[in-house]
C-alpha positions in Angstrom: -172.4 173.1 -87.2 -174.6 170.0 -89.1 -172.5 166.5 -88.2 -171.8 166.0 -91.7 -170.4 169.5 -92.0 -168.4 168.9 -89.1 -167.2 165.6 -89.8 -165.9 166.9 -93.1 -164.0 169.2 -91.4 -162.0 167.1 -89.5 -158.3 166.3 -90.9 -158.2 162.4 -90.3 -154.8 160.9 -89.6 -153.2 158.7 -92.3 -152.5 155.1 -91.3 -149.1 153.6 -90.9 -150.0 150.3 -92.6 -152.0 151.6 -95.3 -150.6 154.9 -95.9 -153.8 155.7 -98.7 -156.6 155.0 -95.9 -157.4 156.9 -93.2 -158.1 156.5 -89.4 -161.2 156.2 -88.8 -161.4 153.8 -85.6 -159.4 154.0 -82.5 -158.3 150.3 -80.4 -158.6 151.1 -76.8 -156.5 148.4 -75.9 -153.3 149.3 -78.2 -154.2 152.8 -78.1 -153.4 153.1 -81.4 -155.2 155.0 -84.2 -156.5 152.5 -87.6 -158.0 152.2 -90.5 -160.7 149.7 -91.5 -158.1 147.4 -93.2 -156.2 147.0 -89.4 -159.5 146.1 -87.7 -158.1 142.4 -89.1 -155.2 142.5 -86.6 -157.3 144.0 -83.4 -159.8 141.2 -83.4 -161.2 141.0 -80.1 -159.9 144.3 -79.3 -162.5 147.1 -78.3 -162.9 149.4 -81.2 -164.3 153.0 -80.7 -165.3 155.6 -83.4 -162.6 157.9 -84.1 -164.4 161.4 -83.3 -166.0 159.9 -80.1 -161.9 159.6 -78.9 -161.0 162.8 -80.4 -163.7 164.8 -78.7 -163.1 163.3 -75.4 -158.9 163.7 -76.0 -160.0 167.3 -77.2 -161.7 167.6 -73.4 -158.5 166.4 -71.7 -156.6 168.5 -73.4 -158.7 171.4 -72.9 -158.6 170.6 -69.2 -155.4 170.5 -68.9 -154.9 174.1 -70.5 -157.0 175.4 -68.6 -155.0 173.9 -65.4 -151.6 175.0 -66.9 -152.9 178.4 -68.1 -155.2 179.5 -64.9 -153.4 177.8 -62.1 -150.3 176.7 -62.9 -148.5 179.4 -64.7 -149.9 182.0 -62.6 -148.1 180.0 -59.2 -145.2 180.3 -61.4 -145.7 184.2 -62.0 -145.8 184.5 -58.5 -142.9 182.6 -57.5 -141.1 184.6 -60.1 -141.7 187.4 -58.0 -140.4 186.1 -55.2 -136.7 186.4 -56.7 -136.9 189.7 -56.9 -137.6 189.9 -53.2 -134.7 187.4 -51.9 -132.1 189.3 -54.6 -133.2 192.7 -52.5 -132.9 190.7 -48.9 -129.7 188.9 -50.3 -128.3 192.7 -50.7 -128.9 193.4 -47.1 -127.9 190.4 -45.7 -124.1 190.2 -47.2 -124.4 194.3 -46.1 -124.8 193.3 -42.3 -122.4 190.6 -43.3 -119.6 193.6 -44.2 -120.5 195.6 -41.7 -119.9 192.6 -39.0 -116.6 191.8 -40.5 -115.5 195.4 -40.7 -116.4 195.7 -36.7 -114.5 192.4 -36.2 -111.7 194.4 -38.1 -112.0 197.6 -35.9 -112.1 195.4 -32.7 -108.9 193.6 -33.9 -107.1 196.9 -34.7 -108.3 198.5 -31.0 -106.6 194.9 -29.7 -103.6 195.4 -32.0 -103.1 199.0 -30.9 -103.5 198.1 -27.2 -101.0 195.5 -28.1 -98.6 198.1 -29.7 -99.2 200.6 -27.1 -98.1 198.1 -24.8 -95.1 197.4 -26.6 -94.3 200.4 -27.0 -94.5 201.5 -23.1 -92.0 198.2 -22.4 -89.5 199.3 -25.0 -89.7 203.1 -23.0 -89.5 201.3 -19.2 -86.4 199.0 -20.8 -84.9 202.3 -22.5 -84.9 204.1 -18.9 -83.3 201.4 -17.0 -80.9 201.5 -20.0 -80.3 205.0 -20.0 -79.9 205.2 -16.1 -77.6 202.0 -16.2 -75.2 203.8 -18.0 -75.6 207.0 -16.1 -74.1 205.5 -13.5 -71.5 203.9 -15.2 -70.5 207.2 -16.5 -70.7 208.8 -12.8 -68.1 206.0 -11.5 -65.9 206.6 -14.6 -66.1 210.2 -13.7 -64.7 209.6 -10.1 -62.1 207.3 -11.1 -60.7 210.1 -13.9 -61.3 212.7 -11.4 -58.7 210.9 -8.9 -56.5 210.3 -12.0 -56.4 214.3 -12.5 -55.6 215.2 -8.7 -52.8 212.6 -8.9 -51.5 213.8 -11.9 -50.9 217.2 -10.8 -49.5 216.5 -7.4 -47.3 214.3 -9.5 -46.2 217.7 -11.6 -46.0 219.5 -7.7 -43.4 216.6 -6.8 -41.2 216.9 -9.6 -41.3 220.6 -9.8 -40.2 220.5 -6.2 -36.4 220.3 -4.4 -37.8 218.9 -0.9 -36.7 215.6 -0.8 -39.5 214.7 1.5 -41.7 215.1 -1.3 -39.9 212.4 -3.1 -39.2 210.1 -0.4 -43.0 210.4 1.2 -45.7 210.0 -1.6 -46.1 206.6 -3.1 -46.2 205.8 -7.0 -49.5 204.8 -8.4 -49.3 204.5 -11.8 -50.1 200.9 -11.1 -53.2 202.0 -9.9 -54.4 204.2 -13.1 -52.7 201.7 -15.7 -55.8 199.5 -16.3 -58.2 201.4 -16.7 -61.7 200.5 -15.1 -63.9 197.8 -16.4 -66.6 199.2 -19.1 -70.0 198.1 -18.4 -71.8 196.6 -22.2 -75.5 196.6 -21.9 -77.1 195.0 -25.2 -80.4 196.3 -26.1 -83.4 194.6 -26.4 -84.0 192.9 -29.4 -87.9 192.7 -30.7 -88.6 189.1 -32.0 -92.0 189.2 -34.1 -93.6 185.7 -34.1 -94.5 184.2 -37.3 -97.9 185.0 -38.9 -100.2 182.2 -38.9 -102.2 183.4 -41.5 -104.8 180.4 -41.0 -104.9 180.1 -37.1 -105.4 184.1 -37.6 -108.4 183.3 -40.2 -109.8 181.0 -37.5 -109.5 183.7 -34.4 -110.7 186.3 -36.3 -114.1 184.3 -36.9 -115.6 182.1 -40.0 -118.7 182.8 -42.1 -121.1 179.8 -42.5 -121.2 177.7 -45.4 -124.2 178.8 -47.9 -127.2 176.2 -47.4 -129.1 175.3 -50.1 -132.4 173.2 -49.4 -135.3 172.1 -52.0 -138.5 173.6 -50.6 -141.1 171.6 -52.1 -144.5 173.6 -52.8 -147.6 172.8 -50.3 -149.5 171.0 -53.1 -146.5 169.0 -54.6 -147.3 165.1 -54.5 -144.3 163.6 -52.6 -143.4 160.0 -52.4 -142.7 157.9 -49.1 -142.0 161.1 -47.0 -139.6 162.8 -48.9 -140.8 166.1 -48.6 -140.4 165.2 -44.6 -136.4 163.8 -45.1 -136.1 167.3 -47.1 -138.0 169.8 -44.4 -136.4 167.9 -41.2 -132.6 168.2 -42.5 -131.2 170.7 -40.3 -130.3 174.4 -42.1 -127.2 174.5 -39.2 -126.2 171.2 -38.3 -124.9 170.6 -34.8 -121.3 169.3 -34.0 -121.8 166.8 -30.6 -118.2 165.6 -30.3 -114.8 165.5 -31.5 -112.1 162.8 -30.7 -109.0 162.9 -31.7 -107.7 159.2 -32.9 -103.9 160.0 -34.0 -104.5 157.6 -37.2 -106.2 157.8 -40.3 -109.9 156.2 -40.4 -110.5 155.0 -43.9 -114.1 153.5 -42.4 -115.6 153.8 -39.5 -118.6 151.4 -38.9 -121.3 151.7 -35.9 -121.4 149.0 -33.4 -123.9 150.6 -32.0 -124.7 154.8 -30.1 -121.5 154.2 -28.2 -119.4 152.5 -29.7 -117.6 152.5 -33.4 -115.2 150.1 -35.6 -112.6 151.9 -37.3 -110.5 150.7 -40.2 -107.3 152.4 -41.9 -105.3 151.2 -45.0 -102.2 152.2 -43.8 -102.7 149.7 -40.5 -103.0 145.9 -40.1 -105.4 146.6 -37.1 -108.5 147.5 -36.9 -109.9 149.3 -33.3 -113.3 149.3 -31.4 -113.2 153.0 -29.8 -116.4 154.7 -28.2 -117.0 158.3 -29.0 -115.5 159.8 -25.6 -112.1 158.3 -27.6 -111.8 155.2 -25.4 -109.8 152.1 -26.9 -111.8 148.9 -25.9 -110.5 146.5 -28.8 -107.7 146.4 -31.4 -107.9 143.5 -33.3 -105.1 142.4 -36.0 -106.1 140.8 -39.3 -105.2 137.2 -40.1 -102.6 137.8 -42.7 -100.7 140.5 -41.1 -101.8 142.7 -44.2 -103.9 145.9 -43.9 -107.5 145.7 -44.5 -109.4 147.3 -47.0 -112.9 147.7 -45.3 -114.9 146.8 -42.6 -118.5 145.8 -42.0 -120.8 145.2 -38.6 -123.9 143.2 -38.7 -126.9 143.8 -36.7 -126.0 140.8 -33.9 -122.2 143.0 -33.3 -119.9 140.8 -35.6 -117.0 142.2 -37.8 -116.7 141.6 -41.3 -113.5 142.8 -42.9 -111.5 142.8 -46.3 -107.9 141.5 -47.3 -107.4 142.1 -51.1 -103.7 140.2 -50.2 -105.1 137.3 -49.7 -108.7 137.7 -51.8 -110.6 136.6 -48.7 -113.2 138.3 -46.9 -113.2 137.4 -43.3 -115.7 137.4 -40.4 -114.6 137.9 -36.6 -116.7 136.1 -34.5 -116.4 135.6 -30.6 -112.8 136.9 -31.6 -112.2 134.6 -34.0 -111.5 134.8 -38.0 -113.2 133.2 -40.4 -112.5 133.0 -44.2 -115.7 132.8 -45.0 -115.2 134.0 -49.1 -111.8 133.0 -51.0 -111.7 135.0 -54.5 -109.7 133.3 -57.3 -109.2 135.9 -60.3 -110.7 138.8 -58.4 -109.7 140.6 -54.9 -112.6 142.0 -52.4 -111.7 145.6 -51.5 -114.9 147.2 -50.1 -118.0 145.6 -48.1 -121.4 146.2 -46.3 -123.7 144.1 -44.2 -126.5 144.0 -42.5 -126.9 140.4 -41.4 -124.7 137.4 -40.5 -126.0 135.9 -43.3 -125.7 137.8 -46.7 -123.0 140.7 -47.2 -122.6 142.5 -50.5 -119.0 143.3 -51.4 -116.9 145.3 -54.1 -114.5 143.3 -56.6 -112.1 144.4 -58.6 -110.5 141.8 -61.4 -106.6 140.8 -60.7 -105.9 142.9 -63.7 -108.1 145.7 -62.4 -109.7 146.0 -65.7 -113.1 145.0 -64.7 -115.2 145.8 -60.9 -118.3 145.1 -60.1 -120.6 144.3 -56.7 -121.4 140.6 -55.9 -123.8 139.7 -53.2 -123.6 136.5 -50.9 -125.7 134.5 -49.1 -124.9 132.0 -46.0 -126.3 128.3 -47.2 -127.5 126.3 -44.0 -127.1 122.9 -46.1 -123.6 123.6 -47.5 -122.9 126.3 -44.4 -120.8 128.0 -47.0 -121.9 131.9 -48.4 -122.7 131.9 -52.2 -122.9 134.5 -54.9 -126.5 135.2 -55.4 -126.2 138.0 -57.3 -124.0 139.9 -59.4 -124.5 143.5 -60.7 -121.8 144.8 -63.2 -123.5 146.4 -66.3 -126.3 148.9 -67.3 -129.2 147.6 -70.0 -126.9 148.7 -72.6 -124.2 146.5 -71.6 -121.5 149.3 -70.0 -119.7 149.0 -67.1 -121.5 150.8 -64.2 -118.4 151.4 -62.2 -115.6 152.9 -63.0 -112.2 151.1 -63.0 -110.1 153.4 -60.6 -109.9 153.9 -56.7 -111.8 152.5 -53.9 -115.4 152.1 -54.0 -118.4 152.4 -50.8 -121.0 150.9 -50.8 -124.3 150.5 -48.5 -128.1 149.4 -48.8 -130.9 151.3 -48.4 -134.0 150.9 -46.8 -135.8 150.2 -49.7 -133.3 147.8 -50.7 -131.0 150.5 -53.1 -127.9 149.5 -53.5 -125.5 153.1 -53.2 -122.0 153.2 -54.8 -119.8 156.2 -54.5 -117.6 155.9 -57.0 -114.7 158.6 -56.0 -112.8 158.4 -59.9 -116.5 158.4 -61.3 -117.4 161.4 -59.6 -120.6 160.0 -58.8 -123.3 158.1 -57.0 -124.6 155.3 -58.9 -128.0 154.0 -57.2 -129.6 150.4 -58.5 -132.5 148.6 -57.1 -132.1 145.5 -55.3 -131.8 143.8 -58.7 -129.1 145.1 -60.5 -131.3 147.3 -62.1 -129.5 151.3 -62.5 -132.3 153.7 -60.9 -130.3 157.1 -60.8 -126.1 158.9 -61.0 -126.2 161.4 -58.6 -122.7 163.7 -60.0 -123.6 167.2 -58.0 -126.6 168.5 -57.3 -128.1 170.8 -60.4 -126.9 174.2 -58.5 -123.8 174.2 -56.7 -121.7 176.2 -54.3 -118.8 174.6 -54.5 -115.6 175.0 -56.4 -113.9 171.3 -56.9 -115.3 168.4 -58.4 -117.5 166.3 -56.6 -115.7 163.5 -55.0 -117.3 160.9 -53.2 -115.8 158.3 -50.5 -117.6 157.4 -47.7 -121.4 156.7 -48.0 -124.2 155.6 -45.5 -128.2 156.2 -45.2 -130.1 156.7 -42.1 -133.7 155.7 -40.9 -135.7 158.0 -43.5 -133.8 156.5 -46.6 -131.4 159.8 -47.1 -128.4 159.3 -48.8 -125.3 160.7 -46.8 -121.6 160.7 -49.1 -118.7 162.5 -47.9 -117.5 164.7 -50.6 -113.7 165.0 -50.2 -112.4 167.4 -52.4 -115.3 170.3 -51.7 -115.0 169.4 -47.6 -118.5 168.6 -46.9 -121.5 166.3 -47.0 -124.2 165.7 -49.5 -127.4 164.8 -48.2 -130.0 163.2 -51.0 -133.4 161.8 -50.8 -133.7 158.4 -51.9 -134.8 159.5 -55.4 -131.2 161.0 -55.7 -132.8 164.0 -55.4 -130.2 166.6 -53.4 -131.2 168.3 -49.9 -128.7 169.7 -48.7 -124.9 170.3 -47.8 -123.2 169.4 -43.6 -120.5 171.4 -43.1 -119.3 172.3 -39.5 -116.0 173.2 -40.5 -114.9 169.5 -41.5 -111.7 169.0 -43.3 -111.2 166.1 -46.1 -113.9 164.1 -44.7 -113.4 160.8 -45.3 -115.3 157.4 -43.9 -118.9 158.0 -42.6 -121.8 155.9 -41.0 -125.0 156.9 -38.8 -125.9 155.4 -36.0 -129.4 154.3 -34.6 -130.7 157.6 -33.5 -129.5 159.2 -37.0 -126.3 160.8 -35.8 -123.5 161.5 -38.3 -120.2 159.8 -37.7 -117.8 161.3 -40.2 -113.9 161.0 -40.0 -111.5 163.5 -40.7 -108.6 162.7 -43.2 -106.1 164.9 -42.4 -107.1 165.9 -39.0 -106.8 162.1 -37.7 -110.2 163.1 -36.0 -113.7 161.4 -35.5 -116.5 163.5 -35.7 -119.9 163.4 -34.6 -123.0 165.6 -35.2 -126.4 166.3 -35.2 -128.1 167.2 -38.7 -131.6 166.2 -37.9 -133.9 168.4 -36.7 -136.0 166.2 -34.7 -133.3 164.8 -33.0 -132.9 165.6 -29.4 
């Protein structure tokens, strides 16, 4: 086709200024279509014929439908197919699945009948020793009446008789026949079933895994800071290491270090140093006699803690307290740390209408800790937090600030300056049946995101995108306060158990 004919065949775009002139330049620098009456405001600016930039947009665009059409939506064509294939696998699986319960069954009815048969053979042992007890019984009573009936007729001989030697020679024994013999009661066995245990029977019988759901990332998906690696290295079947037994509801529990863990309840004025073998080796009581709300451990070993009673946050050092923060119109409730000099904690107003995260710093020149920053609202001016229940909160490796609001439902991630990055509320599939409930929260050395999910009795594992990975299970119940040591071990506590748990959920961990 000539130029000219060409060019008059283009449909030129009608500028916003001058709505009767059309586009016939393009400013590189605005990238922004004008008209010859704009070139004015885009002095300077470089100006390119507007053909020349539709021909090479028209490229691009022709590029990238060819990528979409040849490569990309034939990879998802295939994948497609894939569903297909795991629907027909899934089918088999859950049949081995029956089939293994159904065994289970028939080995707990052979068991049952054994147990029955059993039974069954006492009741006939007790039954014979019954039955021959009162044989004899009989056999005696027999005897007795037997003697009874001979004296009875030679009685009848006697009187019949005239011989006075009859009289004056036998002996009277009515005396001896008037009571009659003792009668032998046997009571029979009584069979006293025990109570069913429906759930102790649920956990001998055997438990099916939770379902795990992991994000497989294709091989030619562009990941950021190792994600793909936090996602492929979370274990499909995490392994449980320990489990103590602590008697007392941990709200937190905070790592002193592989060994060795702070634990924190809000029912208690004390707070305890335990290892993980269960060992006490510290209890330490707060300063005001009131419980604390939440504990923190720097990096050198020292305690921070919370006492919304008195609106102070306190450090122990060298086993001493500190006020180190005194609140006026608002009371600290939850904390986190890192160093001995900056801690970020959780406030809530007196009036508990307002919350938000302030973040301190220890001055050498007034040797006092100082609010350096405060995050409380969103760009739009809303409340990021909700105004309900205890917060957690930790940092990140890349200096994220994690929230697990538990009356939220949610996660609410901002960067190290205020700024909101992500709400994690669920992932986008789920499994489970209750809301999600966050309470305690903690990340480990590849910037996952661990929060213990209450209500649905498990753990969330997220990238540091927000992006889920997967759920920890091993059978906890209402966990509660989490952290994760050096070596990436899970420390999760138990509410209603009273327990401390610890396990394994990365796969290249030893």
């Amino acid at each position: 086709m000539p130029l000219k004919q060409w060019r008059l065949s283009l449909k030129f775009m009608k500028c916003y200024q001058h709505l009767n002139k059309e586009c016939e330049l393009y400013c590189e620098k605005c990238a922004q279509a004008i008209c010859v009456q704009c070139v004015v405001k885009h002095q300077g600016h470089k100006l390119s014929k507007i053909e020349k930039v539709f021909v090479s947009r028209k490229e691009v665009f022709k590029k990238e439908l060819d990528e979409l059409q040849n490569k990309i939506y034939p990879k998802y064509k295939e994948t497609l197919c894939t569903f297909e294939d795991e629907i027909s696998k899934l089918n088999e699986d859950y049949v081995i699945l029956h089939n293994s319960v159904e065994k289970q069954g028939e080995e707990w009815h052979k068991e049952i009948k054994k147990i029955v048969e059993k039974q069954k053979s006492e009741i006939e042992k007790l039954k014979q020793k019954h039955h021959v007890a009162i044989k004899n019984h009989e056999d005696k009573f027999k005897q007795v009446m037997s003697q009874l009936y001979n004296c009875i007729q030679h009685l009848k001989n006697v009187v019949e008789s005239n011989d006075m030697t009859e009289i004056f020679t036998n002996r009277l024994r009515y005396a001896e026949f008037r009571i009659l013999p003792p009668k032998q009661k046997i009571v029979s066995p009584i069979f006293y079933p025990r109570e069913i245990d429906a759930q102790n029977l649920c956990d001998q019988f055997g438990y099916l895994s939770p379902l795990y759901a992991t994000i497989e990332n294709s091989k030619d998906e562009a990941t950021e800071n190792g994600s793909s690696q936090a996602t492929h290295s979370v274990c499909n079947e995490p392994e449980l290491i320990t489990t103590l037994h602590t008697k007392y509801v941990c709200h937190t529990l905070a790592c002193l270090n592989d060994d060795k863990i702070w634990t924190c309840s809000k029912y208690q004025n004390t707070m305890k140093l335990i290892t993980v073998q269960g060992t006490l080796l510290k209890l330490l009581k707060t300063k005001s006699g009131k419980c604390s709300e939440d504990i923190a451990v720097t990096n050198s070993g020292d305690l921070f803690y919370t006492d919304s009673f008195t609106k102070t946050v306190n450090l122990v050092k060298d086993n001493i307290v500190q006020e180190v923060v005194t609140l006026a119109d608002w009371r600290p409730y939850n904390i986190y740390c890192k160093t001995l000099e900056e801690f970020l904690v959780f406030v809530y107003s007196d009036d508990f209408q307002h919350s938000k995260v302030v973040r301190y710093f220890y001055s050498k020149k007034t040797k006092t800790f100082n609010e350096k920053l405060t995050i409380q609202f969103d760009d739009k001016g809303n409340s990021l937090f909700s105004m309900h229940d205890t917060k957690y909160l930790c940092e990140n490796g890349n200096l994220d600030l994690c929230v697990a609001d538990h009356a939220a439902g949610a996660i609410i991630v901002v960067d190290q300056f205020g700024n909101l990055r992500f709400r994690y509320t669920g992932p986008y599939f789920t499994i489970k049946q209750k809301p999600f409930q966050p309470r305690g929260i903690s990340t480990d050395s590849k910037r996952r995101i661990l929060t213990a999910d209450h209500s649905n009795e498990c753990i969330h594992v997220l990238d540091q995108n927000g992006h889920f990975l997967c759920y920890i299970d091993c059978g906890l119940r209402t966990p509660w306060g989490l952290c994760v040591d050096s070596t990436d071990h899970l420390i999760v506590s138990e509410y209603s158990n009273r327990t401390v748990k610890k396990i394994r959920y990365d796969k290249t961990l030893k």
